[in-house]
N, C-alpha and C positions, 0 to 999 in steps of 0.2 A: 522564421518559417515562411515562404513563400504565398500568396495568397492565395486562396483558394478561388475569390470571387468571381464571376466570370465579368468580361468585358461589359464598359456601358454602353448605352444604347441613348439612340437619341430621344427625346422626351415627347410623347405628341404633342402638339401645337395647343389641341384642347384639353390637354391632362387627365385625358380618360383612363381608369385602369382596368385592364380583363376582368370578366366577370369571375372569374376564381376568387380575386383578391376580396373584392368585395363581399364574396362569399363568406370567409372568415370574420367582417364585423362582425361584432359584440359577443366573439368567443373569449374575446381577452380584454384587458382596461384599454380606450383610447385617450389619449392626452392632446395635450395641443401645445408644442413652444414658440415660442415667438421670440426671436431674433433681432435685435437690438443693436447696429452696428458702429455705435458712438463711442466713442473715447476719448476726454481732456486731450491726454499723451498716449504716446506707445512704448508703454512699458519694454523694456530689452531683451526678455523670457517669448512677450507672447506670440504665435504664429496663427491666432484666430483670426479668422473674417471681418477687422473692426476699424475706422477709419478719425483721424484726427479731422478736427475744421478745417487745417491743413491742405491735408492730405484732400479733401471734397472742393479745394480752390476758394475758403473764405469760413466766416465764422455760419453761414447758411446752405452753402454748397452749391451747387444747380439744381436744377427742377428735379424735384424726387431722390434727389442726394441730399437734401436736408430735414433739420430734426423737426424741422417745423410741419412740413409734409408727410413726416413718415408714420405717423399712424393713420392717416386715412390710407395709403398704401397698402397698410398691413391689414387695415378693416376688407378691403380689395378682395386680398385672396384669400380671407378668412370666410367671405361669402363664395368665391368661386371652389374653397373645400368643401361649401356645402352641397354646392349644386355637383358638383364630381362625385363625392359619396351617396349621394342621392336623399332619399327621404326615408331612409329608414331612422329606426329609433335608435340613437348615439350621443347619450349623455357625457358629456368630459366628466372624465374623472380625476386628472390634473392639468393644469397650464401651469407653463413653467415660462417665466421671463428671462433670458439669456443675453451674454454680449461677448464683449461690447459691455456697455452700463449701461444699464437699461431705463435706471433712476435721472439719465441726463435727460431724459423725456420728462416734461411737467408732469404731477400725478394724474389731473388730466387727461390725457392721451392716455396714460396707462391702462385707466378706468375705462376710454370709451373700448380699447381695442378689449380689453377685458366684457366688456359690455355686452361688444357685437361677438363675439365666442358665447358668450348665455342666448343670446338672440339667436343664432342660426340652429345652434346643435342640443341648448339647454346644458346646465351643470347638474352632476351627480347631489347628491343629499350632504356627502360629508367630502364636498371636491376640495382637494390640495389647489393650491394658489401660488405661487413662488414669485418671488423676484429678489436677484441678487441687486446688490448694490455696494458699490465702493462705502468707505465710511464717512468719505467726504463728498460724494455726492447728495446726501440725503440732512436733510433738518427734522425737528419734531413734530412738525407740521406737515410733512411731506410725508413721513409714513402714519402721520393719524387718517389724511387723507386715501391715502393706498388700503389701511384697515376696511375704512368706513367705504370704501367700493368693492370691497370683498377679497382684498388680498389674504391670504389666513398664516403666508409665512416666508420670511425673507431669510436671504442670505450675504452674508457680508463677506467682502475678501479681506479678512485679515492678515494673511501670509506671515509675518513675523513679529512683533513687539520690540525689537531691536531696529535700533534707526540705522545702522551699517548695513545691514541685511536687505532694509526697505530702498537702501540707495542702491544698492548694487541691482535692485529689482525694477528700479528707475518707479518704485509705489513713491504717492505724491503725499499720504496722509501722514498725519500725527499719529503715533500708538495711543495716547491717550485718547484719544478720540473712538478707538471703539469701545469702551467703556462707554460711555457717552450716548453712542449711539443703538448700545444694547437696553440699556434703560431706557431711552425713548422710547423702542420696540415695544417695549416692557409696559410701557405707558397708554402709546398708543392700541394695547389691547391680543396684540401677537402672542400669543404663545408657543409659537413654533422658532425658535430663532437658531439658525445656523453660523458658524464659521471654517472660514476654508483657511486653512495654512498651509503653506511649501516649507522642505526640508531641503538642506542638501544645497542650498547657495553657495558658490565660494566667499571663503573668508568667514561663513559662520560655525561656529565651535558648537561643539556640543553641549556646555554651557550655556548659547545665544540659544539653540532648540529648546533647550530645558524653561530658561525664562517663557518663551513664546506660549507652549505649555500651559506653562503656573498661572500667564497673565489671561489665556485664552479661558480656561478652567477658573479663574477667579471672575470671570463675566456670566457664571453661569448658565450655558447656552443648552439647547435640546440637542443641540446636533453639530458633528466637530468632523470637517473632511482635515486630510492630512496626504497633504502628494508628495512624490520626489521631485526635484528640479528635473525637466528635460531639459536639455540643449535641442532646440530645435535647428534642421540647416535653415540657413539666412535670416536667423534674427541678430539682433544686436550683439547679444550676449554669447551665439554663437564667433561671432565677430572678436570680437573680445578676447575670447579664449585662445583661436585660431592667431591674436598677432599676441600671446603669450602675456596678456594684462590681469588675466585670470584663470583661474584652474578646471580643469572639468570637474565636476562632481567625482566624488571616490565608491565606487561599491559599496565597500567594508565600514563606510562612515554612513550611507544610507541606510543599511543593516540597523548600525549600531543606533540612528536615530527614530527608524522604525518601530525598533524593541521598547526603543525608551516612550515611545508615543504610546502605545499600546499597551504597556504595563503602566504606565501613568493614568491613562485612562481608564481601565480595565480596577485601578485604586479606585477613581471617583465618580463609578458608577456607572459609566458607560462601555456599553459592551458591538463588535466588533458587528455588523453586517454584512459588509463588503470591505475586500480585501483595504481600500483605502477611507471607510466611513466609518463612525461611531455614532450610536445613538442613546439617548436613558432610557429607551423598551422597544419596543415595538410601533408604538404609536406613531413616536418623531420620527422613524426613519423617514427618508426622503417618497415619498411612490411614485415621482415620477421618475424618478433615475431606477427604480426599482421596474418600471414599465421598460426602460431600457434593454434593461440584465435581461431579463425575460421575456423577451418576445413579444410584447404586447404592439398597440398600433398607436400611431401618433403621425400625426400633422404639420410639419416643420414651416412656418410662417415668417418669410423673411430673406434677404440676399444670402444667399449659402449655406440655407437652411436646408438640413437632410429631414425625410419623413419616409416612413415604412409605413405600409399595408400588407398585407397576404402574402410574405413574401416578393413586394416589389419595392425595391428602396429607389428613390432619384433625392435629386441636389437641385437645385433653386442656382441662375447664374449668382456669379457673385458680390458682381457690385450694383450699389444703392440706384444709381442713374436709368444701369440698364435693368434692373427689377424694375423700378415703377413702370421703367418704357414701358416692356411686356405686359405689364396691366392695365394701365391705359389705353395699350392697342386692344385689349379682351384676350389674349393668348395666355399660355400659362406659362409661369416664371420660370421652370423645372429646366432645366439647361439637361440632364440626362436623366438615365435610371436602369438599375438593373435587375434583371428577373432572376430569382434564387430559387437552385432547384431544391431538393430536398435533401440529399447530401450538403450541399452548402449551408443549407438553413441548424443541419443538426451539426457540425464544424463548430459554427456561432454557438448552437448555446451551450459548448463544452468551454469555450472560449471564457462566455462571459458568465453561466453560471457557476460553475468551478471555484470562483471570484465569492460566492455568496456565504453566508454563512451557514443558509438553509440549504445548498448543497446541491449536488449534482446527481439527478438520478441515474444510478448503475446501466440500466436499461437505454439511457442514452448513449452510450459506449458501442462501438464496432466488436468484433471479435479481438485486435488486437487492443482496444482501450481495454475491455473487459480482462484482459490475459495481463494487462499489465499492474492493476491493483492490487498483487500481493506485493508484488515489490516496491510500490508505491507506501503501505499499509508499513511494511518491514524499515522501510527508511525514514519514517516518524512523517513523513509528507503530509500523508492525509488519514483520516479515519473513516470509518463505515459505522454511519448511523439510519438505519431503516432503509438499508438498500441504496442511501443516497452516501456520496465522497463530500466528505467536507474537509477543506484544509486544514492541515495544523497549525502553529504559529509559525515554526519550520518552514512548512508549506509555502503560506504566505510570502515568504522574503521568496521563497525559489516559482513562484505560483507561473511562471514562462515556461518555467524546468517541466513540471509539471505537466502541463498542457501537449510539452510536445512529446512529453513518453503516450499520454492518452490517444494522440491522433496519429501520433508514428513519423 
């Protein structure tokens, strides 16, 4: 489907936003992510914004391309979000640490950039705290440290428990290791502990998904994401595929590993949120990715970091060098941004509430999304509970299908 978005726009120089936008703080939860551009290696899957020592010209980079520098950068525009939202009252409600690895930062720097987010805006009562982290970037000491500065709940990329799976992903850990490092979590006072997994590698069987599973589910975790493999253009593994080394992912085998994800877990107590998350209630869900789904407002803090307001989203340039520039000069990072009108804004959340488990209110539909729900209802897709669309498990595998009967 075509986008609806309209064009970007260039970004003021002082990253002011119209006063409409501003208007809508603290109708919805605001969050805050910070963006974390560091990475060991580059995995062959990923096309995120994330840079090797490499790739930055040494194991320190240049001035403001390095990890050594990079939280006082991010303190930066974490003070210049303040003076742009102004003074009104805007307690976070989650920070989310994002990458990139975020844990190649000493705790340290975690803490202070964590710090200066309490310092400018103040934290909500029961604020979410996140930070992902490889399983080999972190020790026991490093997340008792992240506890004890108020982190409240991390997430690991576990992607597979099979070492074939982990090569072809070009992941650098041991599968035993996250055991290891969910118990430290465990130790260090967490109780929130997430894991992320991909399906749908080439070369792994449905068998290799099934162990991933068991092994993932035997560590006990609050929270279990499960994606399919994209091919991104111009990664590695796009590469790969293209000179015939490896296979694309199969539809009918993502399906099949879907199902098996979701009725595995749907056994041990974990029930479905979002079309690609599992949680044990309500509590673990994620809320900042939940501030996503829905609309809420958020702060993207970081080289290529996106943030919404009121309907006004912009992007942060992207690399590490020329983010610091621009704050060292006093200008703002924001390479563009685009103003959504209200048509576009309601697009979006058919897009990504649809997605939820909590549903899609009916009332958000056009005349034809509205005209299309009996046949939607007829073909097992979705159901109707209190006025709102919720998918079915059906649904779910087709949730694209979906979306474009809704919007036409």
């Amino acid at each position: 489907m075509p986008s609806s978005l309209p064009d970007g726009e260039p970004a003021p120089a002082d990253g002011h936003l119209p006063e409409s936008a501003l208007a809508e703080l603290g109708s919805r939860p605001f969050g805050i992510y910070v963006h974390v551009p560091f990475c060991t290696v580059r995995c062959g899957y990923c096309d995120f914004n994330t840079y090797t020592a490499a790739e930055l010209g040494g194991a320190e980079g240049p001035p403001g391309a390095s990890r050594a520098s990079y939280a006082e950068a991010a303190i930066t525009e974490v003070r210049r979000a303040r003076k742009v939202l102004g003074d009104r009252d805007l307690p976070v409600e989650t920070v989310f640490f994002g990458g990139g690895t975020p844990t190649l930062l000493p705790p340290a720097d975690l803490a202070a950039v964590l710090a200066a987010v309490a310092a400018e805006f103040g934290l909500a009562p029961q604020v979410e705290v996140t930070t992902e982290a490889n399983p080999d970037s972190v020790a026991a000491w490093d997340l008792e440290a992240l506890r004890e500065a108020g982190f409240t709940r991390v997430s690991f990329g576990m992607q597979s428990a099979v070492d074939h799976v982990l090569g072809t992903l070009d992941r650098t850990h041991d599968p035993l290791r996250v055991p290891a490092v969910v118990e430290w979590s465990r130790q260090a006072g967490f109780e929130d502990v997430s894991l992320d997994l991909i399906y749908g590698t080439p070369g792994e069987s449905l068998e290799d998904w099934a162990t991933s599973l068991e092994v993932a589910l035997g560590c006990h975790p609050d929270h279990l994401s499960a994606y399919s493999l994209i091919v991104e253009p111009g990664t590695a593994l796009a590469r790969r595929i293209a000179r015939g080394e490896l296979t694309m992912p199969d539809d009918d085998d993502l399906a099949d590993k879907y199902l098996l994800a979701d009725h595995r877990l749907a056994e041990a107590g974990f029930g479905w949120y979002e079309v690609s998350n599992w949680s044990r209630d309500r509590a673990t869900r994620c809320r900042h990715n939940e501030l996503y789904w829905t609309g809420g407002h958020w702060w993207g803090v970081g080289p290529g970091a996106h943030s919404h307001v009121g309907g006004v989203r912009w992007w942060n340039v992207k690399h590490p060098t020329a983010y610091a520039g621009r704050l060292a000069a006093g200008t703002s990072p924001a390479a563009a941004r685009e103003l959504l009108d209200s048509e576009t804004r309601r697009v979006e959340r058919v897009l990504l509430e649809i997605r939820l488990r909590d549903g899609l209110p009916v009332l958000t539909l056009d005349a034809h999304g509205r005209a299309s729900v009996a046949d939607l209802v007829a073909r097992d897709l979705v159901e109707l509970h209190a006025e709102r669309l919720v998918l079915t498990r059906q649904g779910r595998l087709l949730a694209d299908a979906v979306v474009r009967d809704l919007l036409g």
